[in-house]
C-alpha positions as CSV (number, residue, x, y, z in Angstrom):
1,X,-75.0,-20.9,-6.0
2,X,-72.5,-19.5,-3.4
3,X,-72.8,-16.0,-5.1
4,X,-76.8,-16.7,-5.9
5,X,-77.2,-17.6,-1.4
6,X,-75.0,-14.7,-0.1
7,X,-76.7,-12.0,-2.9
8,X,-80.3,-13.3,-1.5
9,X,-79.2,-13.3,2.4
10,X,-77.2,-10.1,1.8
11,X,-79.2,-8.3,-1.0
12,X,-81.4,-6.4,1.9
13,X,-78.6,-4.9,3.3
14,X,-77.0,-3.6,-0.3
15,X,-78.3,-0.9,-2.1
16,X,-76.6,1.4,-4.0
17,X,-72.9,1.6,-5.0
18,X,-71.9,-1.2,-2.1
19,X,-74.1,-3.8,-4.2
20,X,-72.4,-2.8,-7.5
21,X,-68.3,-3.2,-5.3
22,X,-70.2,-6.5,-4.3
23,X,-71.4,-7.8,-8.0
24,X,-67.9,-6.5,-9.2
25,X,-66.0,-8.5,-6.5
26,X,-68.4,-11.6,-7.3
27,X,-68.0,-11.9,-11.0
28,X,-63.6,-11.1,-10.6
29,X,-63.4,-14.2,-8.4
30,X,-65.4,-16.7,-9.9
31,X,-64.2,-15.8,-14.1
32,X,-61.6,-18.6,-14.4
33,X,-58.4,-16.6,-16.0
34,X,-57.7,-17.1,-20.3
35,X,-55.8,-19.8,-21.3
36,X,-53.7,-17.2,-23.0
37,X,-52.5,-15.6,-19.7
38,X,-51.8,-18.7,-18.0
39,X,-50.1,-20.2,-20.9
40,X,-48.1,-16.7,-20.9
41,X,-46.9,-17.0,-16.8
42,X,-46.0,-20.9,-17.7
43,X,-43.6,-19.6,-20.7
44,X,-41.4,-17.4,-19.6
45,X,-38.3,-17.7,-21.1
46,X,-35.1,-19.6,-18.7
47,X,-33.0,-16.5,-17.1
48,X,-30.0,-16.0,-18.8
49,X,-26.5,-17.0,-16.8
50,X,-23.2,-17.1,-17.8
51,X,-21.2,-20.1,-17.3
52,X,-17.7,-21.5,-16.7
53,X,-15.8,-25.2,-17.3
54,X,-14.5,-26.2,-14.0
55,X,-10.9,-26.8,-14.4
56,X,-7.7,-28.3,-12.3
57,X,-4.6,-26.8,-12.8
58,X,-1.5,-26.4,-11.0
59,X,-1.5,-24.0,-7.7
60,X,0.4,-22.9,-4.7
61,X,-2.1,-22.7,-1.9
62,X,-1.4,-19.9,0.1
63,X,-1.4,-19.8,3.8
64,X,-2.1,-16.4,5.1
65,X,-0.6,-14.3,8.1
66,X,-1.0,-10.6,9.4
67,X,1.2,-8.1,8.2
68,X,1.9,-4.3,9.0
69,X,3.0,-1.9,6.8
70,X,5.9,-0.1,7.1
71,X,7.6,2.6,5.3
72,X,11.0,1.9,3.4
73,X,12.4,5.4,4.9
74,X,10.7,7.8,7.5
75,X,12.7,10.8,8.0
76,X,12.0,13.7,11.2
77,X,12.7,17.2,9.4
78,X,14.5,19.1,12.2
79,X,15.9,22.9,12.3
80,X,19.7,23.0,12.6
81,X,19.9,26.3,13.4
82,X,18.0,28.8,16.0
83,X,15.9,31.8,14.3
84,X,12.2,32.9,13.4
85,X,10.7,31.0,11.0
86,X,10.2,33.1,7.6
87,X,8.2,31.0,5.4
88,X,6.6,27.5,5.2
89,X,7.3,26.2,1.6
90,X,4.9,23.1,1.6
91,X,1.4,21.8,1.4
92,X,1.0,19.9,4.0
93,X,0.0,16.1,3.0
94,X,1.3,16.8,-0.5
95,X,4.2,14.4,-2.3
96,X,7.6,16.0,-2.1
97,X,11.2,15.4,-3.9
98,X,14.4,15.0,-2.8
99,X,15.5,18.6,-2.6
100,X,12.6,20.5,-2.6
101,X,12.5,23.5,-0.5
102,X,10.6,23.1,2.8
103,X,11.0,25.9,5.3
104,X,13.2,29.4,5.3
105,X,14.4,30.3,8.6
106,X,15.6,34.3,8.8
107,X,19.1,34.7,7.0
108,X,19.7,38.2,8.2
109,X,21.8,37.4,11.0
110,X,23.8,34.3,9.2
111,X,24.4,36.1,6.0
112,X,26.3,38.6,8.3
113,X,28.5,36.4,10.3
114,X,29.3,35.2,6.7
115,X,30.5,38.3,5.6
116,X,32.4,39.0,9.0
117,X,34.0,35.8,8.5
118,X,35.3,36.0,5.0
119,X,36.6,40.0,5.7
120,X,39.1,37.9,8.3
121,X,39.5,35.2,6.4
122,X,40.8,37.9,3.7
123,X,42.5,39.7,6.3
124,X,44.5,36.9,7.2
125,X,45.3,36.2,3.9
126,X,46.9,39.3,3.6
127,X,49.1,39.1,6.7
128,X,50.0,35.8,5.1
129,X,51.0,37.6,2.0
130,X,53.2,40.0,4.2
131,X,55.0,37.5,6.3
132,X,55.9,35.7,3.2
133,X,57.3,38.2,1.5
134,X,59.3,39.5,4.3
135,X,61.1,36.0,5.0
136,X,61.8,35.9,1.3
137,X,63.6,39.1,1.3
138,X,66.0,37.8,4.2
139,X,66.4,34.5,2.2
140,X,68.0,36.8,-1.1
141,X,70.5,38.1,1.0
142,X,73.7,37.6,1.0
143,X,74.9,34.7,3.2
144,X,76.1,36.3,6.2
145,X,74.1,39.2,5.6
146,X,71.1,37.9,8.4
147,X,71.9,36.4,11.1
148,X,70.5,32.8,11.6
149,X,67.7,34.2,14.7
150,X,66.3,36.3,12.1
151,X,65.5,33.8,9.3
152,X,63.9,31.4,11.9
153,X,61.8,34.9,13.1
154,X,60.5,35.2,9.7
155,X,59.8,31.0,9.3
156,X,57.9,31.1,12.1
157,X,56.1,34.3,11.5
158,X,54.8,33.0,8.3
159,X,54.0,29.9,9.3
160,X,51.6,31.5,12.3
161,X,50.1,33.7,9.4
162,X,49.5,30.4,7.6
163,X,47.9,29.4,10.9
164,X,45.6,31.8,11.3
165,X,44.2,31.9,7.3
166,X,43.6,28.4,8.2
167,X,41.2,28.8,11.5
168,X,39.5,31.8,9.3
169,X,38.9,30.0,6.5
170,X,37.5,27.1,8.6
171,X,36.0,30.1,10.7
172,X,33.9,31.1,7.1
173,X,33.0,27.5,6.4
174,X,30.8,27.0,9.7
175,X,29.0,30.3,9.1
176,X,28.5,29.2,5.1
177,X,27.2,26.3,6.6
178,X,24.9,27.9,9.1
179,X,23.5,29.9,6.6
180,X,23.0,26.9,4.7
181,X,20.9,25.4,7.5
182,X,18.0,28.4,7.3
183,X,16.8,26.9,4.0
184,X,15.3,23.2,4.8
185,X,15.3,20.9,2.2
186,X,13.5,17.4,2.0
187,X,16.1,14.4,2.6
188,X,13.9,11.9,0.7
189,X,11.2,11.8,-1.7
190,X,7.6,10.9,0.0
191,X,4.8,12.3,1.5
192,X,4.8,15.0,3.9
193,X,2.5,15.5,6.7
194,X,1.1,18.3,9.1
195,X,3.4,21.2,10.1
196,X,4.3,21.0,14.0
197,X,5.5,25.1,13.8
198,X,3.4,27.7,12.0
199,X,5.5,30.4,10.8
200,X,6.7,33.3,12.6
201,X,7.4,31.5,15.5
202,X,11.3,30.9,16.8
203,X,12.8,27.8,15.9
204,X,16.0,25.7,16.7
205,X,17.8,22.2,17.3
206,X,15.9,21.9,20.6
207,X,12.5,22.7,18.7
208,X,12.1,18.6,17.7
209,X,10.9,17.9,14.3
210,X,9.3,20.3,12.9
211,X,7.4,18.0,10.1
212,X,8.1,13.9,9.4
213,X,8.5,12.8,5.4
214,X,7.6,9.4,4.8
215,X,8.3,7.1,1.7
216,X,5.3,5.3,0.3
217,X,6.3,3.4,-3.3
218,X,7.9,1.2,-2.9
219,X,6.6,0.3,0.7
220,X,7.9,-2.3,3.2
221,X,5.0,-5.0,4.3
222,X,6.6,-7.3,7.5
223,X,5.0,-10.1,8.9
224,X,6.1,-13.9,10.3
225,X,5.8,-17.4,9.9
226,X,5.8,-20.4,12.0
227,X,8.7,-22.3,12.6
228,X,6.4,-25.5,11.2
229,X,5.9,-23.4,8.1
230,X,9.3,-22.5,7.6
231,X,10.7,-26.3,8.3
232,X,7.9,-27.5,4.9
233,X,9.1,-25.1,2.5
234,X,12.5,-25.5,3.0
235,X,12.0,-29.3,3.1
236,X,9.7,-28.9,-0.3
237,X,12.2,-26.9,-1.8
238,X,15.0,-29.5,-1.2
239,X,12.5,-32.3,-2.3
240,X,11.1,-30.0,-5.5
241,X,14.0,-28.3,-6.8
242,X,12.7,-28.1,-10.0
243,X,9.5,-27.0,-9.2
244,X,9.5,-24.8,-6.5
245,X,12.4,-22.4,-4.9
246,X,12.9,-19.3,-2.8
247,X,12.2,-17.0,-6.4
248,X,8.3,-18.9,-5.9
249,X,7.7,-17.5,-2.8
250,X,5.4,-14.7,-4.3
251,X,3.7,-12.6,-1.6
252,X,0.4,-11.1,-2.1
253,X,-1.9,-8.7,-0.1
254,X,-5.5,-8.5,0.9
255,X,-6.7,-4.9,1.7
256,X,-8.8,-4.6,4.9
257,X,-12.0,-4.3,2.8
258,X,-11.4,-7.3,1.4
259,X,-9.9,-6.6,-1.9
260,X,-6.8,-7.9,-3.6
261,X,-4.1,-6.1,-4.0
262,X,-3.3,-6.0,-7.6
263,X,0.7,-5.5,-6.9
264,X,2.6,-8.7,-5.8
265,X,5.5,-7.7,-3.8
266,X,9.0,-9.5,-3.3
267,X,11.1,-11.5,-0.4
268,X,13.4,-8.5,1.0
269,X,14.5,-10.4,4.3
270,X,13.8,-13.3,6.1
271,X,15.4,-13.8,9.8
272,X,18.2,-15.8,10.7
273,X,16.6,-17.1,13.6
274,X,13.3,-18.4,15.3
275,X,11.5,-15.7,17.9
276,X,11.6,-17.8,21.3
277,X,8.4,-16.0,22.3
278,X,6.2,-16.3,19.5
279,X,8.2,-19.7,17.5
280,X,7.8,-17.5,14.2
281,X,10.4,-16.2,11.8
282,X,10.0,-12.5,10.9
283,X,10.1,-12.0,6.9
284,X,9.9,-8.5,5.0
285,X,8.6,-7.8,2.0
286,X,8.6,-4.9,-0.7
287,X,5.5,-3.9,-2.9
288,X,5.4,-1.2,-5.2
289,X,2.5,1.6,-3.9
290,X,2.2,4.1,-7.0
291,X,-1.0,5.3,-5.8
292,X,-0.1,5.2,-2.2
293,X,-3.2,3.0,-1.5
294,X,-0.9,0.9,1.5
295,X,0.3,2.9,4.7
296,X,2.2,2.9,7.3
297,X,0.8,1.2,10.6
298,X,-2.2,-0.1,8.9
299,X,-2.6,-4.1,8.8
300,X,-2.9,-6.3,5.8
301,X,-3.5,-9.9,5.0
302,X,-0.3,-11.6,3.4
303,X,-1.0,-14.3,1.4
304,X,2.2,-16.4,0.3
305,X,2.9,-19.8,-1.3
306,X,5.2,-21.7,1.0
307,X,4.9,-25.3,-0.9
308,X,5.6,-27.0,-4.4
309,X,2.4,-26.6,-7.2
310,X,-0.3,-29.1,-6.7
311,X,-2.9,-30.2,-9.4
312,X,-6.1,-28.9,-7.7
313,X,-9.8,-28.0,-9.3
314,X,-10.6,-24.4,-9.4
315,X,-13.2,-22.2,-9.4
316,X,-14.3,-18.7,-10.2
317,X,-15.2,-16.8,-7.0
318,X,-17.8,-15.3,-8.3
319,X,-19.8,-18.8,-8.7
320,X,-19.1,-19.4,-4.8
321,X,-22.4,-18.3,-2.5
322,X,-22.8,-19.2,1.0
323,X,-25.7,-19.7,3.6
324,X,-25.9,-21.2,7.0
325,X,-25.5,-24.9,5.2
326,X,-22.1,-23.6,3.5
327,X,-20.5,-22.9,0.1
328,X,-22.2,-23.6,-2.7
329,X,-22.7,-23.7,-6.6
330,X,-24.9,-23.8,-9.0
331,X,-24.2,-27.1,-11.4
332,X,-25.8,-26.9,-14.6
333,X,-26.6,-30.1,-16.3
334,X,-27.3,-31.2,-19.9
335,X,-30.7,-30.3,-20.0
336,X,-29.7,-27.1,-19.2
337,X,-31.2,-27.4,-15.1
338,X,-29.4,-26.1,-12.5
339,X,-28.7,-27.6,-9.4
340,X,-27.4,-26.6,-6.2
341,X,-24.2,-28.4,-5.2
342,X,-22.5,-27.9,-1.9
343,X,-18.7,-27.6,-1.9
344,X,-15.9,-27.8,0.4
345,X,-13.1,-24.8,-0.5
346,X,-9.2,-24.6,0.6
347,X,-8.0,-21.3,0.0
348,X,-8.0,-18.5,-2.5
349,X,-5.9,-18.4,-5.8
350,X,-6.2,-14.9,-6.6
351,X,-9.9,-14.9,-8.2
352,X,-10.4,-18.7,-7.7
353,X,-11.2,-20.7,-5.0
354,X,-9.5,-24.0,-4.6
355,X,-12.3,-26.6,-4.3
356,X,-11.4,-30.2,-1.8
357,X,-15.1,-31.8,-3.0
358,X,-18.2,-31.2,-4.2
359,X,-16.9,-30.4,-8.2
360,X,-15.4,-32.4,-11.1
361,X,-13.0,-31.6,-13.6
362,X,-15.7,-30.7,-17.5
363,X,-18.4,-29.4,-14.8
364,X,-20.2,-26.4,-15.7
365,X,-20.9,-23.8,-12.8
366,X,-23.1,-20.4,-12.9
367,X,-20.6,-17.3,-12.6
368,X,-23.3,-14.7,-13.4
369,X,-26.5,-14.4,-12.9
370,X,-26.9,-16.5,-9.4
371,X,-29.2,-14.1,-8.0
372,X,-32.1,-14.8,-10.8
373,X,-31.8,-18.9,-10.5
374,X,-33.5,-21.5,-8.2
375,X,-32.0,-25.1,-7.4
376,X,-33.9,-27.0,-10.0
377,X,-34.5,-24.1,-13.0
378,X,-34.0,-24.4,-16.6
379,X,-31.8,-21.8,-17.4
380,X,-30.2,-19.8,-20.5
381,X,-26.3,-20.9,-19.8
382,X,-24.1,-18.1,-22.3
383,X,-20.1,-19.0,-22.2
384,X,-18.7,-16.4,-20.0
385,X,-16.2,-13.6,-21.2
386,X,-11.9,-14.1,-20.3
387,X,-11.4,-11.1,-20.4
């Protein structure tokens, strides 16, 4: 009747194509839609999640501090001699080895002093020989023969030869030495960075460092903990002997993005004293860097276990989502429904969260998938992979 009213009041004012958009419009609105395509929309088959037990087991909760990185060595490659810089061996940022050649400073004027030195070195020798010789010859004759003054002449001429090999050998040592300084090696193995001289230019002891080496695997993290932290674990590890000791303090890094770092490092150091200013105690730590993803000077989350292992539930932190309310899960029940459950979280265990409320030990939560379900849904729950 609606359709029948507004053709009759509208019908003089549509002629044409408008009155067949109109009929078109009419007839799309009104048709009720097939059983078969609601029936189809009501059916659609429960998303398909993957799910995980919540379990307890027996953690360390971490407490976490700020650390910087530090290298193990750091070495400022200077020149030890003065000349023009002949080559630059190196690509600069690259990995170099104890050894390797780094620069070549001009050995023209070294190798020279060398060769001066050793012709008087040999020279001295000689008079040596001469002065030897000569005091020997007095000593085979006959007693009587040389008077007392002479022999002592001949002693003490020798013994000034002897003299004077000495300060030209030590002479030919310095200039071997020198000579030895115009080819620069690396001190340590590491990573070498940017040039400070370009080659050609003149070079020598007051020139400062001409390029800085730093190690990178294994790398030095440092960082501190309160004094209150540092009275617990030693009073936990007197209480716990058998369940906790220094060998469990196990440190562990988060990147700045975030991310875990998948190398747990080692207690190198811890002070022997509080800092007045700050009331923390400074402990080091090493962690191997093969891929020389950690740095110097950058900062880092430490993460380290300073108590004995309590039974706690975990779970996966992929199953944690947040929103203004707070964490949350999705609990899914027998009937296959999921709910939202709100939790209350400690700290993290590696991939797990530790969980205060909200979860019970046999519970099953939603690890994948989250994105696709609503508080209330039937779902597809598939066991999800260990590996």
């Amino acid at each position: 009747m609606i359709a029948f009213h507004c053709f009759r009041s509208c019908g003089t004012r549509l002629h044409g194509p408008l009155a067949g958009i109109f009929f078109a419009l009419v007839f799309f609105f009104l048709i009720p839609p097939s059983p078969a395509f609601s029936q189809s929309a009501e059916q659609a088959p429960p998303p398909l999640v993957q799910v995980a037990l919540i379990t307890q087991k027996a953690v360390n909760p971490p407490t976490e501090h700020v650390g910087r990185v530090e290298a193990l060595q750091a070495v400022d490659v200077p020149a030890r001699v003065t000349g023009y810089l002949e080559q630059v061996k190196f690509q600069e940022g690259s990995r170099v080895n104890t050894g390797d050649l780094l620069y070549i400073i001009e050995q023209a004027p070294y190798q020279a002093q060398v060769n001066a030195d050793a012709a008087k070195a040999a020279e001295a020798q000689a008079a040596l020989r001469k002065a030897r010789q000569y005091r020997e010859r007095l000593a085979s004759v006959r007693s009587g023969g040389v008077s007392k003054t002479d022999q002592e002449t001949a002693l003490a001429s020798e013994q000034e030869a002897k003299a004077k090999v000495d300060q030209a050998l030590a002479a030919l040592e310095v200039s071997k030495l020198n000579l030895g300084y115009t080819t620069i090696q690396s001190p340590i193995t590491g990573r070498i960075g940017a040039s400070a001289i370009t080659q050609g230019n003149l070079v020598g002891p007051d020139s400062g460092r001409l390029a800085r080496i730093v190690q990178l695997d294994p790398i030095r993290v440092v960082f501190a903990i309160s004094e209150v932290d540092r009275v617990s674990a030693m009073l936990d590890i007197k209480s716990h002997p058998q369940k906790v000791s220094r060998a469990n303090f196990v440190p562990r890094l988060r990147l700045s993005n975030g991310t875990l770092y998948e190398h747990a490092g080692r207690i190198e150091f811890i002070d022997n004293e509080v800092d007045r200013a700050t009331g923390t105690v400074a402990i080091r730590a090493i962690f191997d860097n093969p891929d020389d993803i950690l740095m110097p000077g950058e900062f880092v989350t430490v993460a380290i276990s300073l108590a004995a292992p309590k039974e706690m539930i975990v779970v996966p932190q992929s199953a944690v989502l947040e929103d203004q309310k707070g964490q949350y899960v999705f609990v899914v029940g027998a009937d296959n429904r999921a709910q939202r459950r709100d939790i209350v979280t400690t700290s993290t265990i590696e991939t797990e969260w530790g969980v205060s409320d909200g979860l019970m030990v046999g519970e099953t939560v939603i690890v994948s998938g989250v994105q696709k379900v609503r508080s209330g849904q039937v779902v597809n729950p598939q066991p999800a992979r260990t590996d």
